[in-house]
N, C-alpha and C positions, 0 to 999 in steps of 0.2 A: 526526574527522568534520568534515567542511566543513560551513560557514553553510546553504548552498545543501542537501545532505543533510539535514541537522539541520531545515531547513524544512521540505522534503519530508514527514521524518517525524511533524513535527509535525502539518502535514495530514492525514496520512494516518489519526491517530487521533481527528481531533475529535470533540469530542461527549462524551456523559456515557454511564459504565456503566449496564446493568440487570442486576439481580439474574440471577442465573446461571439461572435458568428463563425467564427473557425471552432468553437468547440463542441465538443461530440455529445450527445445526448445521452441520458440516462440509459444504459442496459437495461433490454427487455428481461422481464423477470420481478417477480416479488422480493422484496428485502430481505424471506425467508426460503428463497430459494440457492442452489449454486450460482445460478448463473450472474446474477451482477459481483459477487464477490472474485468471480473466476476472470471476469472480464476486467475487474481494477488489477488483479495479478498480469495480466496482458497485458494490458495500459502500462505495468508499471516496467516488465521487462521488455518492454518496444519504446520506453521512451517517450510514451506519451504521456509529459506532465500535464500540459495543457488540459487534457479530459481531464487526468485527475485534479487536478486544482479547481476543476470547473463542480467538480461534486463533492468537496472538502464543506464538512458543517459548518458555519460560522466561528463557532468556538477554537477549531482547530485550524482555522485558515488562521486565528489570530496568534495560535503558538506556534505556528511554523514563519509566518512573517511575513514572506514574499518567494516568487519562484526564484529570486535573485540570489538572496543570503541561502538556497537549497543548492543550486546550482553550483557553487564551490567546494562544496563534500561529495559531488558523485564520482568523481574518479579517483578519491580516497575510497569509498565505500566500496567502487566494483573492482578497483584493485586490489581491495584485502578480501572478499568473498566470492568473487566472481559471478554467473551467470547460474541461474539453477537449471541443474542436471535431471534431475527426475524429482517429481513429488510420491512423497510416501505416505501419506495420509490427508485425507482432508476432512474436516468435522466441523457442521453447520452446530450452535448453541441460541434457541432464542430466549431470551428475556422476557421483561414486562416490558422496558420501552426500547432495549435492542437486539441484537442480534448479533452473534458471534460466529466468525470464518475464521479455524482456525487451521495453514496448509502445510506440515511439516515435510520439509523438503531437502535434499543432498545440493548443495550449490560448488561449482569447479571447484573452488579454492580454500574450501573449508570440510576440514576432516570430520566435523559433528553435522550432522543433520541440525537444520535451524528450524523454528517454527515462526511462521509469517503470520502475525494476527490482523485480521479486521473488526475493527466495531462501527457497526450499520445503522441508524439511526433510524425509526419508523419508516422515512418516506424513502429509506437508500443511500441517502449521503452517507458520504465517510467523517465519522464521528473519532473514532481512534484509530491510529494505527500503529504497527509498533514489529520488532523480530527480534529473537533470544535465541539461547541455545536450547537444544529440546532436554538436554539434563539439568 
């Protein structure tokens, strides 16, 4: 996994757990639609790890660790790319057993447009995720 990925993910989960009754339910929507993939982009730039951690695959809740060792890279991550400014493209891709959101977006503090991938796992959970440069 590259640096640049590896950061991504890190952001992607800041913040601290809530007990599993504090967390948010699954986005209405099928796994092949926008709408849950739109709403973990929400989740993810408001901060809410909690829902996201709460629909992380099993697989990938065990490469990312804990909300703990995430939470020490977010303000590394939002201080080198900032806040996205506008998306410029968004492109749903399904598989046989996932499903791909992929949001290429302008974020404050980076000159290249990044692209934000998701990988959706049959029932929704977040299977992979990951950001790069769109070149």
């Amino acid at each position: 996994m590259t640096l640049f990925r590896t950061t991504a993910l890190i952001a992607l989960f800041a913040g601290a757990a809530l007990p599993a009754a504090a967390q948010s339910a699954l986005p209405t929507g099928s796994p092949d639609s926008l709408a849950v993939p739109r709403k973990y982009v929400a989740w993810f730039w408001e901060g809410r790890a909690d829902s996201l951690w709460s629909h992380l695959a099993p697989g990938l809740r065990r490469r990312i660790g804990s909300p703990d060792a995430i939470v020490a890279q977010f303000l590394e991550v939002t201080g080198r790319f900032g806040a996205e400014s506008a998306v410029l493209e968004e492109r749903l891709e399904r598989g046989d057993s996932t499903t791909v959101y992929r949001r290429t977006m302008k974020l404050e503090l980076s000159s290249e447009p990044l692209v934000f991938t998701w990988v959706l796992a049959p029932d929704g959970s977040i299977a992979d995720v990951g950001m790069r440069p769109r070149s």
